[in-house]
C-alpha positions as CSV (number, residue, x, y, z in Angstrom):
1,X,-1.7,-14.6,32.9
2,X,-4.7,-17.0,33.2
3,X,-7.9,-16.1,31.2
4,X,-11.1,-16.3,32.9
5,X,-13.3,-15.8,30.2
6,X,-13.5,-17.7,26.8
7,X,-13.7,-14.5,25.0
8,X,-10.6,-13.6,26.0
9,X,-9.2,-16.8,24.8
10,X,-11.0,-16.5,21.8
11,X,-9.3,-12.9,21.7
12,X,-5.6,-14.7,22.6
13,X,-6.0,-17.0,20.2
14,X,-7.1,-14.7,17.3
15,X,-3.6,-13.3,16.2
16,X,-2.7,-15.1,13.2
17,X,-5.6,-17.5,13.4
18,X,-8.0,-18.2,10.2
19,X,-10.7,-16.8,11.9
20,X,-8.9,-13.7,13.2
21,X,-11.1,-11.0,11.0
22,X,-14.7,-12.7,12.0
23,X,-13.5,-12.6,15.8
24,X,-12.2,-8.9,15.4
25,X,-15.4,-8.0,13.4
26,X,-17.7,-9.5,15.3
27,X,-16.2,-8.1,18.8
28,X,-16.1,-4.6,17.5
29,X,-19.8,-5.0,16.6
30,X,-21.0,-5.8,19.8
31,X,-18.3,-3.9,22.2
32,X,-20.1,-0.4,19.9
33,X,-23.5,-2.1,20.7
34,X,-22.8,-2.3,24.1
35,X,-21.1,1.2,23.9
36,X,-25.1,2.4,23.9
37,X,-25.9,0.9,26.5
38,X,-25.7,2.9,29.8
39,X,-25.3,0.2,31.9
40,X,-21.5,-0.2,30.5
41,X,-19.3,2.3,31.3
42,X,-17.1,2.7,28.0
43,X,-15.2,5.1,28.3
44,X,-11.5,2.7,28.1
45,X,-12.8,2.3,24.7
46,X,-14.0,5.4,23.5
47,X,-10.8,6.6,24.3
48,X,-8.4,3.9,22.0
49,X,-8.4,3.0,18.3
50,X,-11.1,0.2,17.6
51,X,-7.9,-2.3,16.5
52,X,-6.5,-2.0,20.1
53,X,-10.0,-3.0,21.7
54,X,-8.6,-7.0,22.1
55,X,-5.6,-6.3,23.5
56,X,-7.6,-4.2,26.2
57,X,-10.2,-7.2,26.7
58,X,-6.7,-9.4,27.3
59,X,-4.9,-7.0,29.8
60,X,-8.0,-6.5,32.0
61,X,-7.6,-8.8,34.7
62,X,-8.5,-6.1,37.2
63,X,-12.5,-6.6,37.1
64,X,-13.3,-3.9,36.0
65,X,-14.5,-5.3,32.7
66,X,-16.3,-8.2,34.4
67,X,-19.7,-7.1,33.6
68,X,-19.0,-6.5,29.8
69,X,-17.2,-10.3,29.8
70,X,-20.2,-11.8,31.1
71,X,-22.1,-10.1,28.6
72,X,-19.6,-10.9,25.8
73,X,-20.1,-14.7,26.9
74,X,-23.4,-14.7,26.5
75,X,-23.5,-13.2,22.7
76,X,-21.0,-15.1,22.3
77,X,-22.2,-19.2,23.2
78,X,-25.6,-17.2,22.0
79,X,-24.4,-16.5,18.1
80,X,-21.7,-19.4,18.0
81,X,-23.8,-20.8,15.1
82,X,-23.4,-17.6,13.2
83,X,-20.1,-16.0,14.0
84,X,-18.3,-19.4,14.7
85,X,-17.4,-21.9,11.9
86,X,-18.8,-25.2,11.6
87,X,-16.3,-27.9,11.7
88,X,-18.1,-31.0,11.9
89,X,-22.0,-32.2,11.8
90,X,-24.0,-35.2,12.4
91,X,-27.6,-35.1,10.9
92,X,-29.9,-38.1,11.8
93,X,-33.4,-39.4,10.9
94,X,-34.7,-42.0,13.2
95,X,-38.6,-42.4,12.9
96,X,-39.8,-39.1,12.0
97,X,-39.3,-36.2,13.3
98,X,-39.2,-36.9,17.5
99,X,-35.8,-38.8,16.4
100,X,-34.3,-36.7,14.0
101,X,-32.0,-33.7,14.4
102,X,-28.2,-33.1,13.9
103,X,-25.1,-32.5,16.3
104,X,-22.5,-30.2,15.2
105,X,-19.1,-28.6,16.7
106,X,-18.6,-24.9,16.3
107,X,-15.1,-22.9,16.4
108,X,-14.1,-19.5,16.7
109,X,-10.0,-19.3,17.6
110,X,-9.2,-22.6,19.1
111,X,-12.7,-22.6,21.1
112,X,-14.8,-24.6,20.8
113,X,-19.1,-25.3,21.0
114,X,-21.2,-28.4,20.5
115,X,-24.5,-27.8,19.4
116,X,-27.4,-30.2,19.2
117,X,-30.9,-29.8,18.3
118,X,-32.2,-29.2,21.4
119,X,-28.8,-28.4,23.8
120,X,-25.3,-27.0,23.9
121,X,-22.2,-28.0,25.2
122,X,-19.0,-25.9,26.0
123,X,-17.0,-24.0,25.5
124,X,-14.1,-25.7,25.7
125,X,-10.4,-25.9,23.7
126,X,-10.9,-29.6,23.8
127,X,-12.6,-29.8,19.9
128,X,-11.8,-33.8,20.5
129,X,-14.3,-34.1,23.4
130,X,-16.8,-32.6,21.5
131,X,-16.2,-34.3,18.7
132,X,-16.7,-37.5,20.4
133,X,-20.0,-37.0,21.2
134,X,-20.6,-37.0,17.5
135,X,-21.7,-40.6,15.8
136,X,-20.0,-40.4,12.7
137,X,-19.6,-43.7,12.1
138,X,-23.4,-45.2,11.5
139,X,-24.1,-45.4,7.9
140,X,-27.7,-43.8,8.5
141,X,-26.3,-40.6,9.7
142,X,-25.0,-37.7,7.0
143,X,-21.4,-36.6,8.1
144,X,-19.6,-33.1,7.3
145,X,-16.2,-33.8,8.7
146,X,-14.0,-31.0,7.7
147,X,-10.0,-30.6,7.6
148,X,-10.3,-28.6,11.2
149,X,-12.1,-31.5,12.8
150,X,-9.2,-33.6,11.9
């Protein structure tokens, strides 16, 4: 089955990942957010145990759950900074403040965001074209280069 949505991916990927409880905890969070709203109907979910609310969001390839994937999407590249972990950053001074900023690569399950001071990029499960935008090797610049950026 192919996966339209990067949530879903995110979801895919989750099993066994590192960042399996933050995906799980932040998904439930919004999915009962959303469950307020009465532009979503909920009721799939209302209906099934909170721990089986990924699978449901992987099987759903009928489009029924479009609406609520867009959504998802959105919160999602919205709150990558927050729910997502940081695996690599480039902070820069040039001249004051017009020329200074940072560039950093976000992932949640094997997706992942680039984030600069004024733009984002992704998502994508290519972390290494991401990463390339990154200049880690001027001397000027302060690197965070973790383990997951390899």
């Amino acid at each position: 089955m192919e996966l339209d949505y990067y949530v879903q991916i995110c979801a895919r990927n989750s099993r066994g990942h590192r960042q399996e409880s933050e995906f799980i905890d932040w998904l439930t969070r919004e999915i009962e957010e959303m469950m307020q709203d009465e532009e979503f109907n909920m009721k799939l979910f209302q209906v099934v145990k909170k721990s089986d609310w990924r699978d449901i969001l992987l099987e759903s390839n009928s489009g029924k759950l479009d609406s609520m994937l867009d959504r998802l999407e959105d919160i999602l590249r919205d709150s990558i900074t927050i729910v997502g972990e940081c695996i690599a950053t480039v902070d820069y001074d040039h001249e004051g403040m017009a020329h200074s900023g940072s560039n950093s690569v976000y992932e949640l399950c094997g997706v992942y965001w680039l984030e600069g001071s004024d733009f984002i990029e992704g998502p994508t499960e290519d972390k290494y074209e991401l990463l390339a935008y990154l200049d880690n090797e001027n001397p000027d610049h302060d690197v965070f280069w973790s383990e997951y950026a390899d």
